[in-house]
N, C-alpha and C positions, 0 to 999 in steps of 0.2 A: 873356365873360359869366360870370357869377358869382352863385347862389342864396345867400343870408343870413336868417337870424331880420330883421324889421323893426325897427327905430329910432322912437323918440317922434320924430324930426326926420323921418321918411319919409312921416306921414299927408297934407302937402300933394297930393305925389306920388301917393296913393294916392286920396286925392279928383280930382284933375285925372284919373289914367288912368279913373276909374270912370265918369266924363262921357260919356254916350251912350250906356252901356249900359243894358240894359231891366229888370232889374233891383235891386230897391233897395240903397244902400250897406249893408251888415250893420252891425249895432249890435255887434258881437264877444263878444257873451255864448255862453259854452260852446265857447270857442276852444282848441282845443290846440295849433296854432301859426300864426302870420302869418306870411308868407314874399316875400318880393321879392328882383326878378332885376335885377339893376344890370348895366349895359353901360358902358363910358368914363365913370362915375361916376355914371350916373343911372339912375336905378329906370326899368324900361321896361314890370315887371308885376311884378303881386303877388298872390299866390292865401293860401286860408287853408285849414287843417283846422280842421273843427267836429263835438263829440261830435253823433251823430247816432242818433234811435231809432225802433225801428219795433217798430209792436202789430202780434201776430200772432193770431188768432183763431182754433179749431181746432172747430169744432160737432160733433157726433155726428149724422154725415150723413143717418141716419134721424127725426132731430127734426124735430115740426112749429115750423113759420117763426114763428110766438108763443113757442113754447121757444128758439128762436135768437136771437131778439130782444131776450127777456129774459136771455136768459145772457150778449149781449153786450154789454146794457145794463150787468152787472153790471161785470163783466170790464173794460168800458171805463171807466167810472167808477175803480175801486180803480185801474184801471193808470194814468191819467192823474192821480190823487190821490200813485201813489206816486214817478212820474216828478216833478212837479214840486216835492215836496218834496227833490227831489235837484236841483233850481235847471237840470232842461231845459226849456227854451221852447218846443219843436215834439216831434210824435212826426209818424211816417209809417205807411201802411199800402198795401200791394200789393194789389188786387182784381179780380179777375178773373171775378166775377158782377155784371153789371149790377145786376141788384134790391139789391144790399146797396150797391155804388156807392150808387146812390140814396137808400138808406137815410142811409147815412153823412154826407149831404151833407144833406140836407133834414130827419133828425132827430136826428143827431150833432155838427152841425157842423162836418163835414170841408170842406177845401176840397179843389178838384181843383190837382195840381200842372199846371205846363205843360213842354212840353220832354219827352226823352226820356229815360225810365231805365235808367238805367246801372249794373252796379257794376264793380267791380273786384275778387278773391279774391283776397285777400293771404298765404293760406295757399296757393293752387296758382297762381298768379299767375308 
């Protein structure tokens, strides 16, 4: 077995292995590498890296929740204006207070991810 950057000849492969998984084929915007794993000559899997970004939100803990709101009204605005002028398609966000979940989703338009979060530290890794 054998890892490789991917081939314009490889996307068949990459469609047929993607069949029946539960999530959507990626459009490969904001990719920094495609990668498949060839065995006896055929692609048996293929994973990709993709730039990935997350807002981070920092309130002054003693603010009332209309000062939060509005500061992150701002703060999310300007960061999602300046993220996609840099051609990303997604940002993320970690929350671990219900009430601003909430928020986020019902007057930010966040969606909720599914599955579990993971990362990996590539500096202590």
């Amino acid at each position: 077995m054998e890892v490789r950057p991917a081939k314009q000849g490889d996307w068949p492969a990459l469609i047929e292995i993607h069949k029946g998984h539960s999530f959507p084929f990626p459009d490969f915007k904001n990719m920094l590498d495609v990668l498949v794993v060839e065995h006896n000559g055929k692609v048996i899997a293929w994973g990709y890296t993709k730039k990935y970004v997350e807002i981070v939100f920092v309130p002054k803990k003693d603010s009332l929740k209309v000062t939060k709101v509005k500061a992150l009204k701002l703060l999310s605005d300007k960061s999602t204006e300046l993220t996609r002028a840099r051609g990303i398609d997604m940002v993320h966000s970690y929350v671990k207070d219900e009430d601003f979940v909430k928020l986020l989703v019902e007057r930010f338009n966040y969606g909720v991810c599914t599955g579990t979060p993971l990362f990996l530290d590539l500096d202590n890794g």
